[in-house]
N, C-alpha and C positions, 0 to 999 in steps of 0.2 A: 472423646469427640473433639471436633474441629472449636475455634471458638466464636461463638456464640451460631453454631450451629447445634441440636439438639440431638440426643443419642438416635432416639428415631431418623433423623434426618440424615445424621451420617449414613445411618445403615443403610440407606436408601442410595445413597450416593456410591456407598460400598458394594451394592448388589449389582449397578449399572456399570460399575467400573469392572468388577470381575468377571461380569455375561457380555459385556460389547467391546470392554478391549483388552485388558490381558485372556489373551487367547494361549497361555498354561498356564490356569487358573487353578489350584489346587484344587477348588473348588466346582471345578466342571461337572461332573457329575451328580452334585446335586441340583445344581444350577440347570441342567439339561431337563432334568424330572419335572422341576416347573412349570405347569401350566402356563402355557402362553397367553390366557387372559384369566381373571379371575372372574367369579361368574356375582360378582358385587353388582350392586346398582349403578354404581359410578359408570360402569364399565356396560350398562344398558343403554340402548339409542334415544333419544327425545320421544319414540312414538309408543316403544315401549314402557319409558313411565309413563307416560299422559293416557294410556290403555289400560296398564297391569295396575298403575299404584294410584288411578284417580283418588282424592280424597284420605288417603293414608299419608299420615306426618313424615312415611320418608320419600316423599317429595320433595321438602324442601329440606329434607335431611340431608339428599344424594346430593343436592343444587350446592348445601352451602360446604358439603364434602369437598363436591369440585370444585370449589371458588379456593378453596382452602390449600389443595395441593396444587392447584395455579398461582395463586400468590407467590408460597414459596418456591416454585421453580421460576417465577421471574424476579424475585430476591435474590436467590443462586445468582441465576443470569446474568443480571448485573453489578453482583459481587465475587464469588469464588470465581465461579466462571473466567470472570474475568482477569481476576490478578492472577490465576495460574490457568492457562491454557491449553497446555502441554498435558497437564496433570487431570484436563477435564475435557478433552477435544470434542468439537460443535457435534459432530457428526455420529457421538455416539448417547452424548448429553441431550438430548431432545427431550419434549415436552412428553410423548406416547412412551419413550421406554422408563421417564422420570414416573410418569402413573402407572404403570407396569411396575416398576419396584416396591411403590408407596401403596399398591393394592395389595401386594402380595406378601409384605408386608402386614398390613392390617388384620389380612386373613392367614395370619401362619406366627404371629410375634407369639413368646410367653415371655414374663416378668420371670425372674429367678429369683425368688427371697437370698438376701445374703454373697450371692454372688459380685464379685468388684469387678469390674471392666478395668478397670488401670482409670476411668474417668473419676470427677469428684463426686459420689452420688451425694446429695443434700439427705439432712439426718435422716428427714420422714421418708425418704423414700422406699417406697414396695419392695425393691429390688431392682438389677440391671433389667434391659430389655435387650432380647436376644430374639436370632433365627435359630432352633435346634433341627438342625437337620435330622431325617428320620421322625423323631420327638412330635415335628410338627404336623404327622400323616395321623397322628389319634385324634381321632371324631369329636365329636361333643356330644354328652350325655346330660342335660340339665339337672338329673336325679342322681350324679353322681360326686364324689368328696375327694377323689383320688387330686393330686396335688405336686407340682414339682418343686425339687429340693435340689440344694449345690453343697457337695457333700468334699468340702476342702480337703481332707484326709485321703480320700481317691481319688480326689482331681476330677470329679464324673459329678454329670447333673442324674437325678434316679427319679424315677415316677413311683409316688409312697402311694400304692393304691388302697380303696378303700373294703374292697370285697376279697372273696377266693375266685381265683382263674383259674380253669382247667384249660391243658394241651389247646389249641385251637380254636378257643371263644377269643372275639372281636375287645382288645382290652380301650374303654373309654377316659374320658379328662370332660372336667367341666370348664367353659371357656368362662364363666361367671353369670353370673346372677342376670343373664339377658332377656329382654325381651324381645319379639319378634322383628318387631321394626331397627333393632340394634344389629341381628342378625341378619337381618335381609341388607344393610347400609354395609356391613364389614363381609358377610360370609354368600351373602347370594341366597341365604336359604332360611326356611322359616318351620315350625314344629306345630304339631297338631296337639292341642291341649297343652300348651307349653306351659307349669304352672306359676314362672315367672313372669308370665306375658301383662303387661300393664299398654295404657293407651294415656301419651302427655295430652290432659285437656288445655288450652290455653286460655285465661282468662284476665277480664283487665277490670282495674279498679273506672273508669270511664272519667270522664271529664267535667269536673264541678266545679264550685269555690272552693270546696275543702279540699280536693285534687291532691297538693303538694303536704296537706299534715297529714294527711293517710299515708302517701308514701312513708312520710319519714316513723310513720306508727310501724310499715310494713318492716321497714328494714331493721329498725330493731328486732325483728324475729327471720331475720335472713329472707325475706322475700321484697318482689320488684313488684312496680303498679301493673307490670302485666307479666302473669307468673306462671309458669306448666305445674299439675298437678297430676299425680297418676293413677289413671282409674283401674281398677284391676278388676274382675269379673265377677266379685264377689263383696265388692267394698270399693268405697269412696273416702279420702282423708278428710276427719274431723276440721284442720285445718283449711280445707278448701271450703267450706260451710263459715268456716271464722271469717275469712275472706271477702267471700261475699256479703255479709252480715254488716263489715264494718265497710264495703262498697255502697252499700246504700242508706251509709246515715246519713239525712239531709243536713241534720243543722250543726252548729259551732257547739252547743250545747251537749248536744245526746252523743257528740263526739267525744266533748271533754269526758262527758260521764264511762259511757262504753268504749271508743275508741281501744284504750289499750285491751280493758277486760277483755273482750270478744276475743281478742288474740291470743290471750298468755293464759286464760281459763277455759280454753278448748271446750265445747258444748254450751257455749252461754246464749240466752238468746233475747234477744232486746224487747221488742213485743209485736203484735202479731201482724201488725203492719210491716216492718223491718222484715221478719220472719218470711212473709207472701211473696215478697218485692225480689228478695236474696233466692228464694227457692225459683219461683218464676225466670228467673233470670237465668237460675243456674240448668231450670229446663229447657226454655230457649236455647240455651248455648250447647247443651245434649244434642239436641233434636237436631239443631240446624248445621252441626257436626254430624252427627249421621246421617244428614241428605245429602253433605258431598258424593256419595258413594253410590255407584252405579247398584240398585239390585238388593235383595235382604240378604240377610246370613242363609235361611231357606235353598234360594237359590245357587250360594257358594256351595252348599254340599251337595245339590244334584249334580253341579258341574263336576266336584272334583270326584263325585261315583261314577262319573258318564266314562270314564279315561281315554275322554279326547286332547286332554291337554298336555303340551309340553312342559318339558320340565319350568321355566321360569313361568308359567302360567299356573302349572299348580302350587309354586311355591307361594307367586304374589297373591291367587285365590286364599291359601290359606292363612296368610301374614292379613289378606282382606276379612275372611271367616272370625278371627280370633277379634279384630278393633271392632266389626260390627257389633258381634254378642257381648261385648265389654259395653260398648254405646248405647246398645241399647238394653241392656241390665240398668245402666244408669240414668237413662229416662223413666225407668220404671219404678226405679229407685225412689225417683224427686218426685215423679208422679204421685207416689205413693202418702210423702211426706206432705206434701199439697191440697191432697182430696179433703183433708178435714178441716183446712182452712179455706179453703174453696170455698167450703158448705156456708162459712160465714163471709159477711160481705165486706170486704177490707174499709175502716173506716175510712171518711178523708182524715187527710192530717188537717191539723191546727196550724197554720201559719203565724209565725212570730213572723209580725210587720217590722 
């Protein structure tokens, strides 16, 4: 890679250089195959997310997508760009075919374990990051283990799959551990019962006197005063309950005592005041997350049985279906946890004057 250009970036630069100006490009032919947009969010118009994706995190998933590959094409811009001109000419370097490479890209890269690019890969890394031409036309199967390999000895990348294939079955690759809204931001497309699909809640420690010694309790367990957690449709993290728990100690005191506990003893819980205040909260923050969203889950499956919809409307219907019944599992959740403190009438607190 270039320097202080990153492998991805090159590659990006590399795609636009071999589709818009060397024109005998060895690489023609795969380059032609290319779908000329990819069917990502990025790549959807302003009315169609404000329509398809109201109230779905990749909103501002797609928004800060875009900021992200604008950045770096007006970094280029005013750097490569410009000390070699020749080597990057205005006319084929533009901002649309810069997102063209960097989409297709997104939705086509695999990491290669073991494989060297000729770059310095850092010790930890996965592997290089490649386009495999071909390689890159297998689907994604979430249920699946198969896996690619760089197999020095042939000089060849090989796909180790995990099943028997017979003659003319469709052969799959899992793109990773995604969830819907990761899907729908890189690939344009979402799965029905996807059983990685989790929903990022956002939550914030809110603003008090103790504000700043919370923080610094959070970060000793790698979280920030306002932190995603992921709800998955069958479960909530213990840790998002610590969270909350230690969000609503009032005093310097019940801080010093619980502060760290609640964190590092997962399940702990203070008493049933704390307890009410943390749950409550953490119902509100359900509920008034799921009323972003036009319509119930109900309605997503009559629409997507009606088969009026086009393709990106069923997808975002169902990337919709999958965060609703996650939300509202999880109001039902807390509701649940609540009802029997409900029944009792949260005491006041005792103020230390």
């Amino acid at each position: 890679a270039m320097e202080g250009v990153s492998d991805f970036t090159a590659l990006a630069l590399f795609l636009v250089y071999e589709k818009f100006v060397n024109s005998n490009s060895f690489w023609k032919p795969y380059l032609d195959m290319l779908p000329e947009t990819v069917p990502c969010t990025v790549n959807w118009s302003g009315d169609e997310i404000r329509e398809l994706l109201r109230g779905s995190p990749v909103t501002p998933m797609t928004q800060l997508r875009s900021q992200d590959i604008q950045s770096e094409f007006n970094i280029l811009e005013e750097t490569l760009f410009k000390a070699y001109p020749k080597l990057f000419p205005a006319s084929a370097f533009t901002l649309e075919n810069f997102v063209w490479a960097f989409t297709i890209l997104l939705s086509r890269f695999t990491i290669i374990p073991g494989l060297n690019t000729g770059t310095a890969l850092p010790a930890n890394a996965p592997g290089a990051v490649v386009l495999l031409p071909f390689g890159d036309m297998v689907n994604h199967n979430p249920n699946c283990e198969a896996a690619w390999n760089y197999d020095p000895k042939e000089g060849e990348v090989q796909l180790i799959v995990d099943r028997p294939y017979n003659k003319g079955d469709e052969v799959f690759f899992s793109y990773g551990a995604l969830n819907n809204a990761s899907l729908m931001l890189s690939y344009g497309f979402a799965i029905r019962d996807n059983r990685h699909d989790y929903f990022e809640l956002q939550v914030a420690v809110g603003f008090d006197s103790l504000v700043r010694q919370k923080a610094f309790i959070l970060e000793q367990y790698g979280l920030k005063s306002v932190q995603g957690f992921p709800l998955y449709r069958d479960r909530m993290p213990d840790q998002l309950f610590a969270f909350q728990r230690l969000a609503k100690i009032k005093t310097e005191e019940e801080l010093e005592k619980w502060g760290d506990k609640v964190m590092r003893k997962l399940g702990t819980t203070i008493d049933v005041n704390n307890e009410y205040e943390a749950l409550q909260s953490l119902f509100e923050t359900t509920n008034l997350t799921l009323k972003e969203y036009r319509g119930t889950a109900e309605d997503e499956m009559s629409m997507l049985t009606s088969g009026r919809l086009n393709y990106r409307q069923q997808m975002a219907s169902i990337l919709r279906l999958g965060e609703k019944l996650i939300l509202g599992n999880a109001v039902n959740a807390v509701r649940t946890k609540l009802a029997p403190i409900r029944g009792l009438d949260p005491v006041p607190r005792v103020r230390d004057e």
